[in-house]
C-alpha positions in Angstrom: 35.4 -89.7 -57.7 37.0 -91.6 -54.7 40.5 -92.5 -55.2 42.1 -95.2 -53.0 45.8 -95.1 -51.8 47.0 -98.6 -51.9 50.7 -97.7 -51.8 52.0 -97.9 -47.9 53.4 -94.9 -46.4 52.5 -92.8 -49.5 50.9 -89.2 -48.3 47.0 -89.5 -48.9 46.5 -85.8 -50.8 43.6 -83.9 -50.3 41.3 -82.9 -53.1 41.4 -79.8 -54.7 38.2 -77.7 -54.1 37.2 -76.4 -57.6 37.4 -72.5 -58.3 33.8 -71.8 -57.4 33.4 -73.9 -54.8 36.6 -71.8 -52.9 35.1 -68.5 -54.3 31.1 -69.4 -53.2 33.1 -70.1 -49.5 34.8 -67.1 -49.5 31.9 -65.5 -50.1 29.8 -67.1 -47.3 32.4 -65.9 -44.7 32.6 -62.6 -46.0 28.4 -62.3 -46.1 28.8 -63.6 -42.6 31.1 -60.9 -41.1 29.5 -58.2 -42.9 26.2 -59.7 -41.4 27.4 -59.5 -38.0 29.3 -55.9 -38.5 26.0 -54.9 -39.4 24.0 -56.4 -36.4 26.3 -55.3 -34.3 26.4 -52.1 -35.2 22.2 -52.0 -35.5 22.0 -53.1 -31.7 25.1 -51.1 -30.6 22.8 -48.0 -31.8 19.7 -49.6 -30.3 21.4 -49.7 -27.0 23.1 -45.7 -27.4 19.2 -44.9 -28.6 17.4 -46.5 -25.5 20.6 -44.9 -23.2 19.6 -41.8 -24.1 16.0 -42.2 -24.0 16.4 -43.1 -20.6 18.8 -40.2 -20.3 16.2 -37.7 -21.3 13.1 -39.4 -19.6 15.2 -39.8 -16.0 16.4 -36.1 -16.4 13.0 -34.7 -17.7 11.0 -36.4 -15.1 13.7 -34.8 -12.3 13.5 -31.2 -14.0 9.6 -32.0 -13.7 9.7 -33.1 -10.4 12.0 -29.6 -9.5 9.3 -27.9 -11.1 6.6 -29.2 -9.2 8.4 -28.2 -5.6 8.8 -25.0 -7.3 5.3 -24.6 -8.1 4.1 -26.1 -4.9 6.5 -23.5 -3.0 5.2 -20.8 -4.9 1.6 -21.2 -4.1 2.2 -21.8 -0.3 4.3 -17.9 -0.2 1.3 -17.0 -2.4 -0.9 -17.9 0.2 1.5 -16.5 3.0 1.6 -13.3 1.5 -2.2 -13.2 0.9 -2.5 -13.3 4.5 0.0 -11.0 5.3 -1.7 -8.8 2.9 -4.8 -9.1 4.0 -3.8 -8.2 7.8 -1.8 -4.8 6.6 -4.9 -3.8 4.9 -6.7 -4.2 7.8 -4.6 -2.6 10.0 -4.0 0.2 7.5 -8.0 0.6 7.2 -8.3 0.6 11.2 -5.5 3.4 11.0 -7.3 5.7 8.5 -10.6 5.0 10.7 -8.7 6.3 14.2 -7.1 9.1 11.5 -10.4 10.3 10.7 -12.3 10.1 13.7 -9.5 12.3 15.3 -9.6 14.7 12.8 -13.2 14.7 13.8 -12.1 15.1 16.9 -10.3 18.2 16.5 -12.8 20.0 14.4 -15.2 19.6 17.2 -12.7 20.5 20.3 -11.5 23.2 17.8 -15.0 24.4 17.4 -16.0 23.8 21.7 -12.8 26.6 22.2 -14.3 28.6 19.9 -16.6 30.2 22.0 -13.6 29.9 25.1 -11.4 32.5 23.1 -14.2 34.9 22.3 -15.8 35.0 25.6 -11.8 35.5 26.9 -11.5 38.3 24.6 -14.5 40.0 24.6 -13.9 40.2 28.9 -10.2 41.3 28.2 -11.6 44.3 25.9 -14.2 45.5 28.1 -13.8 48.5 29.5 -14.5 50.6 32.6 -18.0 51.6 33.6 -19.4 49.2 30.8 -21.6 46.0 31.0 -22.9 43.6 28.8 -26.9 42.3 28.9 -26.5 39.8 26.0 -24.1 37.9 23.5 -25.6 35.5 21.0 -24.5 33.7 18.0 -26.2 35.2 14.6 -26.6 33.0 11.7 -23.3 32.8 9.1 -22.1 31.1 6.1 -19.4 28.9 7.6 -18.6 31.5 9.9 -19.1 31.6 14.0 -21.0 35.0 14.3 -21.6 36.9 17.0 -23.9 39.7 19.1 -23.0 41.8 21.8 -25.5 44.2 23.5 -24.7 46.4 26.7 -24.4 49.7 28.5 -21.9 52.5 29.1 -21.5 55.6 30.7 -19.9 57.4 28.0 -19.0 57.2 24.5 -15.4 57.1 24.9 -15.3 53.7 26.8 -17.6 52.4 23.7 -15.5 53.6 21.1 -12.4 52.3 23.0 -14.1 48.9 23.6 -14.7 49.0 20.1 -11.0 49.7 19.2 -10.0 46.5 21.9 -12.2 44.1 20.0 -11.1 44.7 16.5 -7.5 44.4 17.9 -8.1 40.8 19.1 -6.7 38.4 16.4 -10.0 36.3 17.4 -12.5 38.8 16.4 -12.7 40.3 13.0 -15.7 42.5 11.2 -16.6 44.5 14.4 -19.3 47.1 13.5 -21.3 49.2 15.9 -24.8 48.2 14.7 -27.1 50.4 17.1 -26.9 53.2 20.0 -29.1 54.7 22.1 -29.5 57.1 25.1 -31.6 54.8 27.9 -32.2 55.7 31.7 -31.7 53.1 34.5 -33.7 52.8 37.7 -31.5 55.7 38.9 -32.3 58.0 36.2 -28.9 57.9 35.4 -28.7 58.4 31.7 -26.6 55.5 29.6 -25.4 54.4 26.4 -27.1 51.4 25.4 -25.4 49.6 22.4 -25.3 46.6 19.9 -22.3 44.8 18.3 -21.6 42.7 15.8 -18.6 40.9 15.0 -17.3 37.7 13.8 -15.1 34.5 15.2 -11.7 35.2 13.0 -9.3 31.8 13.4 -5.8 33.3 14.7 -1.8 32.7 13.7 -0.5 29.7 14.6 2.1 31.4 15.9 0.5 32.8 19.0 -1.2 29.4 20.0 -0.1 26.8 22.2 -1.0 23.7 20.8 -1.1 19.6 21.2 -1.8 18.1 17.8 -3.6 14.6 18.4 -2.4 12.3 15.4 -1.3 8.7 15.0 2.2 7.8 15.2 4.2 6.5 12.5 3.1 6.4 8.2 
C-alpha cells in the first residue's frame, strides 16, 4: 500500500520489510560470501596446484637435462678410454712379441756358444803328446752330445785327459768308448782312442753374462 504524507515537515518513515523478506536477504548475502570464500579458495588452490606443476616440470626437465650432459659425458670418456685401451694393448702385444723373439734369441746364441765352450774346454784338457782326428756331435734326447777320436803316446796322458774333461763344469758323462794300439808312418806305435761325452750347462756363478730383456713391466 502507498501511503502519502500530506502533513509539511512531518518525517516520511520508511516501510518496514516483513520478517522473511529481512531473513531471505540475509540469506542472499550470506550464500554470496560463502560463494565467493569458496571460489576463492578453489582458484587460490588451482593457482598453488599449477605453481607446483610448474615447479616439478621446470625442475624435472633441468635434473633431465643434467642427466643428459652426464650421459653424453660418460659416452665421450667411454670412447676416450676405448682408445686408450686399445693403444696399451697394442703396445703390450708388441712388447710380448720383442719378449719372445728375444728369448728366441737367447736360446739360439745360448745354443751357437755351445759348441764355443766345448771346443774351449776340450783344447784346455788336452794333454801333452796327444792329438785329436775327429769331434762330432752324436744324436741325444735334448742333449748336445759329443765324439772325440785321437792319438797318444801313452796311456797316462789318456787317462789324465780323461780326468781334465770330466772336471770341466761343461762336460759331463765322459766314457772311454774304444782303445787301440795303431802304428804311424814312423812305425812309432800309438794309442788310438774314442770318447764320448755330453754338453753339461754350467753354474751361473762362473759365467759372465749380459741378459737381453725389455726394460720396464
Amino acid at each position: 500500500m502507498i501511503e502519502v504524507n500530506l502533513l509539511p515537515g512531518a518525517t516520511r518513515r520508511r516501510p518496514r520489510k516483513s520478517g522473511t523478506a529481512a531473513g531471505l536477504s540475509l540469506f542472499r548475502g550470506s550464500a554470496i560470501r560463502g560463494v565467493d570464500r569458496w571460489t576463492i579458495a578453489i582458484a587460490g588452490a588451482w593457482l598453488i596446484g599449477l605453481g607446483t606443476a610448474a615447479w616439478l616440470y621446470l625442475g624435472t626437465n633441468e635434473r633431465r637435462q643434467e642427466l643428459e650432459l652426464s650421459v653424453e659425458q660418460a659416452v665421450q670418456d667411454s670412447i676416450r678410454y676405448s682408445a686408450l685401451i686399445s693403444k696399451q694393448d697394442q703396445v703390450r702385444a708388441r712388447r710380448d712379441t720383442i719378449a719372445a723373439k728375444l728369448v728366441m734369441i737367447q736360446e739360439i746364441d745360448a745354443e751357437r756358444n755351445i759348441w764355443a765352450h766345448l771346443l774351449d774346454e776340450i783344447s784346455r784338457a788336452l794333454p801333452d803328446y796327444t792329438w785329436l782326428t775327429q769331434i762330432s756331435a752324436t744324436p741325444g734326447d735334448d742333449e748336445v752330445s759329443f765324439q772325440i777320436v785321437g792319438r797318444t803316446g801313452n796311456t797316462f796322458a789318456l787317462t789324465r785327459f780323461l780326468k781334465d774333461l770330466e772336471a770341466s763344469p761343461f762336460i759331463q758323462g765322459v766314457q772311454l768308448t774304444r782303445t787301440e794300439i795303431v802304428r804311424d808312418q814312423g812305425e812309432r806305435t800309438l794309442h788310438q782312442f774314442s770318447i764320448t761325452a755330453r754338453y753339461e750347462e754350467p753354474p751361473l756363478e762362473i759365467l759372465t753374462t749380459v741378459p737381453l730383456q725389455l726394460e720396464g713391466n
